[in-house]
C-alpha positions in Angstrom: 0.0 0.0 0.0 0.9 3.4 -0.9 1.3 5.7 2.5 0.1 9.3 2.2 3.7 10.5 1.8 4.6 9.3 -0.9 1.6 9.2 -3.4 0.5 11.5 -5.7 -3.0 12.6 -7.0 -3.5 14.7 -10.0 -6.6 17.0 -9.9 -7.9 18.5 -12.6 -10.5 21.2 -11.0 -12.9 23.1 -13.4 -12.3 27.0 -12.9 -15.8 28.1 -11.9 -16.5 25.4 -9.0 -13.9 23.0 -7.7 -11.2 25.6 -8.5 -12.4 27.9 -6.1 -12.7 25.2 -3.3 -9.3 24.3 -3.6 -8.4 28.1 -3.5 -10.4 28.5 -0.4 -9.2 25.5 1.3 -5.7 26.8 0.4 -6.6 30.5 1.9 -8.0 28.7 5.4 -5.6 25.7 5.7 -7.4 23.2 5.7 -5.8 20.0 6.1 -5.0 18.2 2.5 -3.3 15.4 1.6 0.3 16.0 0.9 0.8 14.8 -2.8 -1.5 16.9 -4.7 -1.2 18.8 -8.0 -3.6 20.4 -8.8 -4.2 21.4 -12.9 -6.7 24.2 -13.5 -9.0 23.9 -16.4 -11.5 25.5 -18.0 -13.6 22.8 -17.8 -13.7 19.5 -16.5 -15.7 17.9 -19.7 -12.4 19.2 -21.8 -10.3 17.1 -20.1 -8.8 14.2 -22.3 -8.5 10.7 -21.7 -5.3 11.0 -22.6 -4.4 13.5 -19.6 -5.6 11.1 -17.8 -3.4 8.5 -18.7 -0.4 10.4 -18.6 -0.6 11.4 -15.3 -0.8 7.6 -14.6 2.2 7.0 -16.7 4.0 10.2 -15.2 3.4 8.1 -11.6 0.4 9.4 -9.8 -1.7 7.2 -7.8 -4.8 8.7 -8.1 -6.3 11.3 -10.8 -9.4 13.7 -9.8 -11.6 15.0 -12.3 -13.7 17.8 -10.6 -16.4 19.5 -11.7 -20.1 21.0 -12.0 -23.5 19.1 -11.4 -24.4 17.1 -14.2 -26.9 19.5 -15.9 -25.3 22.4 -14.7 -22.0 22.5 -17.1 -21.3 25.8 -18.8 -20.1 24.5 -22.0 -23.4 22.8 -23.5 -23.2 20.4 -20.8 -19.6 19.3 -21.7 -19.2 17.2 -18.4 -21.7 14.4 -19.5 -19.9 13.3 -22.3 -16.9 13.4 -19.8 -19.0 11.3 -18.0 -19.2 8.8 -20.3 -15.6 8.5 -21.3 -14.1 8.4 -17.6 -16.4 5.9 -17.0 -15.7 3.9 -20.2 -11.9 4.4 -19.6 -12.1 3.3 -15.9 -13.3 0.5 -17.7 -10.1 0.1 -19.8 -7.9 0.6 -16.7 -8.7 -2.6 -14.8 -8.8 -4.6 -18.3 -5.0 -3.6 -17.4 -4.7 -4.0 -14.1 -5.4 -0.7 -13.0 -8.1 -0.5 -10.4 -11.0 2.1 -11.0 -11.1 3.4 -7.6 -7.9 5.3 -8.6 -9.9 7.4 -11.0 -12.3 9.6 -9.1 -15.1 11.4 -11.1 -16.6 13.7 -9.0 -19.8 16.1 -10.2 -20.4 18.2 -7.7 -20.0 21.5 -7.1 -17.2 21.4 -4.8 -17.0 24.9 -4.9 -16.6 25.4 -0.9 -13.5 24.9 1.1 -14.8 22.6 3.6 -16.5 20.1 0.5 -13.1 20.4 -1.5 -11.1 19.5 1.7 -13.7 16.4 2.4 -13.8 15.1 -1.0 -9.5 15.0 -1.7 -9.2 13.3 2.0 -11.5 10.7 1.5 -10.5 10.2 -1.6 -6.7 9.7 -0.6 -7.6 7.7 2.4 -9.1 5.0 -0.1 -5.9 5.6 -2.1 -3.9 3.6 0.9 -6.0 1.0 1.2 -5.4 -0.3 -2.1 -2.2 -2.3 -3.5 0.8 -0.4 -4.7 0.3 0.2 -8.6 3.5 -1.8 -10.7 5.9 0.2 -11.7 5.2 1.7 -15.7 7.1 -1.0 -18.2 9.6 0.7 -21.0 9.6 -0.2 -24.1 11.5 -2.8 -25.7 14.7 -2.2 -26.8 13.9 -4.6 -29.7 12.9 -3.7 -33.2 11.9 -7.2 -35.1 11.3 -7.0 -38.8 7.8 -6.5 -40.1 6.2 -10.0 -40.6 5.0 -10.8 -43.8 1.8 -11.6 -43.5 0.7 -15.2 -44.5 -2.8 -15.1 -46.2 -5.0 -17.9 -46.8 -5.1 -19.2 -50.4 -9.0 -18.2 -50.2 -11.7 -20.8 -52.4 -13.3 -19.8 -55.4 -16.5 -17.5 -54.7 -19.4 -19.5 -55.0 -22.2 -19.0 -57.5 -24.3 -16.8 -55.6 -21.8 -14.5 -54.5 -20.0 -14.4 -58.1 -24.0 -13.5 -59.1 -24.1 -10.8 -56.7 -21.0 -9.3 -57.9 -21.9 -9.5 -61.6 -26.0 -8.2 -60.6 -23.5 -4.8 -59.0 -21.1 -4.6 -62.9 -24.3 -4.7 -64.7 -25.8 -1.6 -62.8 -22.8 0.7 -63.3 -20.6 -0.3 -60.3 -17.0 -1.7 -59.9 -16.5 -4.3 -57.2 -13.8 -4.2 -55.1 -12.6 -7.5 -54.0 -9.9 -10.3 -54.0 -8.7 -12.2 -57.1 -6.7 -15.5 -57.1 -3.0 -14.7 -58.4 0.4 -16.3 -58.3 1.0 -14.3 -55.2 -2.0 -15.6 -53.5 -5.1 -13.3 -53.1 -4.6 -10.1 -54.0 -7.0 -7.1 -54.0 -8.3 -6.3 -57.3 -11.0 -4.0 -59.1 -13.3 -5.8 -61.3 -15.0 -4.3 -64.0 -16.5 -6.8 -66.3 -18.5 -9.8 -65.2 -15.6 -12.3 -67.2 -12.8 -11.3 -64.7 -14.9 -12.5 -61.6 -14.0 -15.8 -63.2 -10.9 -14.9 -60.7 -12.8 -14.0 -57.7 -11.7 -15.6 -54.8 -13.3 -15.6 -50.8 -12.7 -16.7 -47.7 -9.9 -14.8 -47.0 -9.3 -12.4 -43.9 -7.9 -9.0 -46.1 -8.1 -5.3 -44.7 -10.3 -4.4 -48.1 -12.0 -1.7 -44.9 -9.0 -0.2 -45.4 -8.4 -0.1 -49.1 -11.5 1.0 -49.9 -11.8 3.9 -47.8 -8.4 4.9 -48.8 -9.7 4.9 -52.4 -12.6 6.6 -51.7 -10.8 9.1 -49.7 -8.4 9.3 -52.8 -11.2 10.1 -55.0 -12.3 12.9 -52.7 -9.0 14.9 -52.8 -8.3 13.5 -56.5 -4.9 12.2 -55.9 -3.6 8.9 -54.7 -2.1 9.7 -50.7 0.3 7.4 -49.4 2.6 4.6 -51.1 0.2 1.4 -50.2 -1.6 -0.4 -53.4 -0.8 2.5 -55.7 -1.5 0.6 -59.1 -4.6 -0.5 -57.8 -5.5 3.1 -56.5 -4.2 4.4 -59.0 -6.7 2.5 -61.7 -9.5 3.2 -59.1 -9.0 6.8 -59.1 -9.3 7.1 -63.3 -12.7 4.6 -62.7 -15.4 6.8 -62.0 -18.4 4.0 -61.4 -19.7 3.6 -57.7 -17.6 1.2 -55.8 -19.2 -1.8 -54.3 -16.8 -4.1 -51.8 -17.4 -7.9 -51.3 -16.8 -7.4 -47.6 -17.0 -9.4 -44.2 -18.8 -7.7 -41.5 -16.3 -6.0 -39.7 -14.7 -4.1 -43.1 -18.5 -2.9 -43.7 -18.8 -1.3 -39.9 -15.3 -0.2 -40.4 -16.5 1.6 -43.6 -19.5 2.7 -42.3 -17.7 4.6 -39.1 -15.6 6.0 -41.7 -18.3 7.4 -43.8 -20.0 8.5 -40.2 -16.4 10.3 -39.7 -16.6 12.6 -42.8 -14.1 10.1 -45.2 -16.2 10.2 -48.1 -19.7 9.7 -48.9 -21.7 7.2 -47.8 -24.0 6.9 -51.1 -20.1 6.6 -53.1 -20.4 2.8 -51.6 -22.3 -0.3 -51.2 -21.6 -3.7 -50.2 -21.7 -7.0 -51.5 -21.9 -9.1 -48.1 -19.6 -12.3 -47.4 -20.3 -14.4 -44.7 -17.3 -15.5 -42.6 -17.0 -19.3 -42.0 -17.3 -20.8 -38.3 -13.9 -21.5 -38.9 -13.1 -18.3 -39.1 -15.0 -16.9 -36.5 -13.3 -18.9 -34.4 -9.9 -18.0 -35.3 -10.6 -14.2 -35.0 -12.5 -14.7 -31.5 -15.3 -12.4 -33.1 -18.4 -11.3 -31.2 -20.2 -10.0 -34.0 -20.0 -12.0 -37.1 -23.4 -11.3 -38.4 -23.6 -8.3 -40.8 -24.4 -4.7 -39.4 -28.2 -4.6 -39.2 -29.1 -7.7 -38.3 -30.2 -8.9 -35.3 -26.9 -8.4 -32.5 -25.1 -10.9 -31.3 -25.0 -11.5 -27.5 -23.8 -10.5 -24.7 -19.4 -11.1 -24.5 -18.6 -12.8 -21.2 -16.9 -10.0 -18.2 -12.9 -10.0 -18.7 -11.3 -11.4 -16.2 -11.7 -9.0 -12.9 -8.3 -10.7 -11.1 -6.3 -7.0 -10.8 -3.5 -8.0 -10.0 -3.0 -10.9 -12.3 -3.9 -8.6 -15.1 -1.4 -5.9 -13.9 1.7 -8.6 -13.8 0.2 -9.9 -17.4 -0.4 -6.4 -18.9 3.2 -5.3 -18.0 4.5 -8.2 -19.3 3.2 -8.0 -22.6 3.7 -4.3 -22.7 7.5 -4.7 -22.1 7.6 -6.4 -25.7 6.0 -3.7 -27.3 8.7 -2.0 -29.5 6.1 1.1 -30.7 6.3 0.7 -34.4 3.1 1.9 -34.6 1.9 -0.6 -37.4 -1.0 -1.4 -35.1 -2.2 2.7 -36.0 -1.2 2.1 -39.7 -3.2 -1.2 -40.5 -6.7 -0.3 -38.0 -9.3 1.1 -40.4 -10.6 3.8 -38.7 -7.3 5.4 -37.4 -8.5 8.4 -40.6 -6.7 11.4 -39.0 -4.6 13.4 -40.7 -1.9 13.7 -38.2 -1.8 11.5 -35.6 -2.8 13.5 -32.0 -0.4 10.6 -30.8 2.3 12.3 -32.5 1.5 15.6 -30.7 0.3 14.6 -27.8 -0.8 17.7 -25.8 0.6 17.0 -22.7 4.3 16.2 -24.2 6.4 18.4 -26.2 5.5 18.1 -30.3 6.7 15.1 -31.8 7.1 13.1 -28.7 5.2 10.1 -27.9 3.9 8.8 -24.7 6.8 7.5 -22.4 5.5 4.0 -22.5 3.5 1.3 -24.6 0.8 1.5 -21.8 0.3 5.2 -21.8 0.4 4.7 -26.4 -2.0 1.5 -26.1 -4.3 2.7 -23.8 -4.7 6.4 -25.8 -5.3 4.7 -28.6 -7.5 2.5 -27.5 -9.6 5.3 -26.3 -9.1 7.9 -29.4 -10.9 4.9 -31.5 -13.5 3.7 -28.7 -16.4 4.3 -30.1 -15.3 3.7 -33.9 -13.4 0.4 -32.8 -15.1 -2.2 -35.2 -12.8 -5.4 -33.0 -11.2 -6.5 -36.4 -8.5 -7.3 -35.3 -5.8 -5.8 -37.9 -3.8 -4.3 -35.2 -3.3 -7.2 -33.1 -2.5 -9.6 -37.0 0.2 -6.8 -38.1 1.7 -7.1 -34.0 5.4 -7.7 -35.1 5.4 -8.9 -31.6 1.6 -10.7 -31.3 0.1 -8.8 -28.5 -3.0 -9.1 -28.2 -4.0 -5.6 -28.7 -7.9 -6.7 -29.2 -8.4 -7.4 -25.6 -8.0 -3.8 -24.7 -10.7 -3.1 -27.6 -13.2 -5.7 -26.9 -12.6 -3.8 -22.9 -13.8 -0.5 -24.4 -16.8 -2.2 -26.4 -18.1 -3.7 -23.7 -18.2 -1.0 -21.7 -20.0 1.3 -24.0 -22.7 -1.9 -24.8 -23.8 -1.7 -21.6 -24.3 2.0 -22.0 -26.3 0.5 -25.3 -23.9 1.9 -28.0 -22.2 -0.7 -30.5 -19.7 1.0 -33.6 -20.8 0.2 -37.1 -24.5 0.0 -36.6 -25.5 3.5 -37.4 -26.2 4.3 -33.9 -25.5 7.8 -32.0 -21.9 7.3 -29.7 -23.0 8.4 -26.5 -19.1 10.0 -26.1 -19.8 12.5 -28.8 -23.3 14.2 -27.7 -21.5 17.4 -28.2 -20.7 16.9 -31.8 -24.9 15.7 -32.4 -25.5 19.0 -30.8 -23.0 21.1 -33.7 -24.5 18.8 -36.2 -27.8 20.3 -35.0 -26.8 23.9 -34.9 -25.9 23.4 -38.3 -21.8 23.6 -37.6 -20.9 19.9 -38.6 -18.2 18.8 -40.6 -18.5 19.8 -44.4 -20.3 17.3 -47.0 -19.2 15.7 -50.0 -21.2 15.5 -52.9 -21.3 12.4 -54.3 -19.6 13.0 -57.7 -16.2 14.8 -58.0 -15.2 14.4 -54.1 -15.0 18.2 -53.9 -16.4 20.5 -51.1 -20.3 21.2 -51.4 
């Protein structure tokens, strides 16, 4: 157990309530516990989950978001989407080891010397009743090659699929999708219905990724990036709708992306492939059945054994060698430039300290996009099993009724519904010419 001397809480106290208690408690010397730092902000919905985990990375014990009543925020009542990601990454941190009583998320005014003083001492007093936290594993010194991947040699599709594929050439569209090849499977645009003589299934093949990076292509009208530029390349110049002979998780993955201002929505369709038992087996998947259809149910609790987790979670994070090929290969990692990259609690261009503090950012920055399929963990040059910490975050907003992919509202981005409402949203795209409506 950490004693009271040596531990340290982070607070991060909104300006116009728990701000002024602390300043008050300070003025009339209260009693406080010894190890806090206290962070002003503006307010308590703006802070990140990524502050968060930093100041659990820098060493602190404890971390204290303070701030108004539920209801009473100034910021279009900011604090209950705050609400919903402590809450969801609290979740996170005992998938890890980390137990949620060292996250306090406190909505109450707190404005008053006496309540500030109250709600930091009880609040380290349960602090030393709990086990000392492992210390934060560095990253591996290691850098393994890249693994080539090893692909399945795929079947050839069968009837009703090569039918559905034609049925989209004959109305106007191109289909995305794999074709046999001395390679193996390879991603290939058809556009006539006698080259689906070479369509191949059955195959697990980020074609999420491809296509939205051809649609995104189309938007800008040049090829970005290095990956697949042939194939881009001849999808740029094709101006027919694309339609992608997809597995479930590469049609939520494109559908988040779509949701996420990538491209169009009504640029894409789908030509669904079921994924074999076999399959679903290998990939542990809790939502095999196509987005729409009736959900799967309920995944089983991870395991709740802390400190098991802790010693496991540390050891598999020691491995990690952050060659961020995990961010490169997950389909809905769309940004720009990386807020990973310029974190903004480190210096530009640094990254977090540690594979947990990177992990478990990331793993929030994607929570409620995260379609679970499993291309980060299959590109691991070092096989961790980067899922877990997904499957962690999915589960915790399902049981707030929220699943990605399924054209449902996130409950962590209220505030964003409320600029799409006030008419402030992100721009459209028509659906010809990927330019700026």
């Amino acid at each position: 157990m950490a004693s009271s001397t040596d531990k340290k809480i982070c607070v991060f106290a909104c300006r116009f309530c728990s701000l002024l208690g602390a300043e008050r408690a300070g003025r009339d010397r209260l009693p406080l516990p010894a190890g806090i730092r206290l962070m002003p902000v503006s307010c308590a919905g703006s802070v990140s989950a990524d502050a968060v985990i930093q100041a659990f990375v820098n060493g602190a014990s404890g971390v204290a978001v303070l701030g108004c009543h539920l209801g009473g925020c100034r910021h279009n009542d900011a604090n209950r989407d705050e609400h919903v990601r402590l809450e969801t990454l609290a979740d996170l941190l005992e998938a890890v080891g980390i137990d949620r009583r060292r996250l306090l998320i406190s909505w109450g005014t707190a404005h008053e010397a006496e309540q500030y003083a109250r709600t930091m001492n009880d609040f380290a007093a349960e602090l030393d009743t709990l086990p000392a936290m492992l210390p934060v594993a560095p990253a591996s010194e290691k850098r393994p090659e890249r693994p080539v991947p090893v692909l399945d040699e795929g079947v050839a599709a069968p009837a009703e699929l090569r039918g559905k594929a034609a049925e989209a050439i004959r109305s106007g569209k191109a289909v995305l999708a794999l074709s046999a090849s001395s390679r193996g499977p390879v991603p290939a645009l058809f556009r006539t219905e006698a080259e689906l003589e070479a369509l191949v299934c059955g195959v697990k093949y980020p074609l999420g990724k491809l296509a939205g990076r051809i649609l995104r292509d189309r938007r800008t009208g040049a090829v970005q990036g290095t990956d697949d530029l042939a194939l881009r390349a001849s999808a740029l110049a094709c101006e027919a709708p694309l339609a992608v002979l997809c597995r479930a998780c590469d049609a939520r993955a494109l559908k988040e992306q779509a949701a996420l201002n990538q491209f169009p929505a009504e640029e894409l369709c789908f030509i669904p492939e079921a994924c074999s038992p076999e399959q679903v087996a290998a990939c542990g998947c809790e939502r095999p059945e196509w987005p729409g259809d009736a959900p799967s149910e309920a995944a089983p609790a991870l395991p709740t054994d802390l400190a098991a987790n802790a010693a496991r979670w540390q050891k598999e994070f020691s491995r990690c060698v952050q060659c961020h090929w995990c961010r490169t290969a997950c389909p809905v990692c769309v940004c720009p430039t990386c807020a990973l990259d310029e974190c903004a609690v480190l210096p530009a261009g640094m990254m977090p300290p540690s594979p947990l503090g990177y992990h478990l950012a990331r793993a929030m920055h994607v929570a409620d996009v995260c379609v679970q399929c499993g291309a980060c963990q299959d590109v691991c040059p070092q096989g961790l099993p980067l899922l877990e910490l997904h499957r962690a975050v999915a589960r915790s907003l399902k049981a707030r009724g929220y699943a990605s992919g399924e054209g449902k509202a996130s409950p962590m981005r209220a505030q964003r519904r409320l600029g799409d409402a006030l008419g402030i949203a992100a721009p459209e795209w028509k659906s010809t010419g990927g330019k700026k409506a």
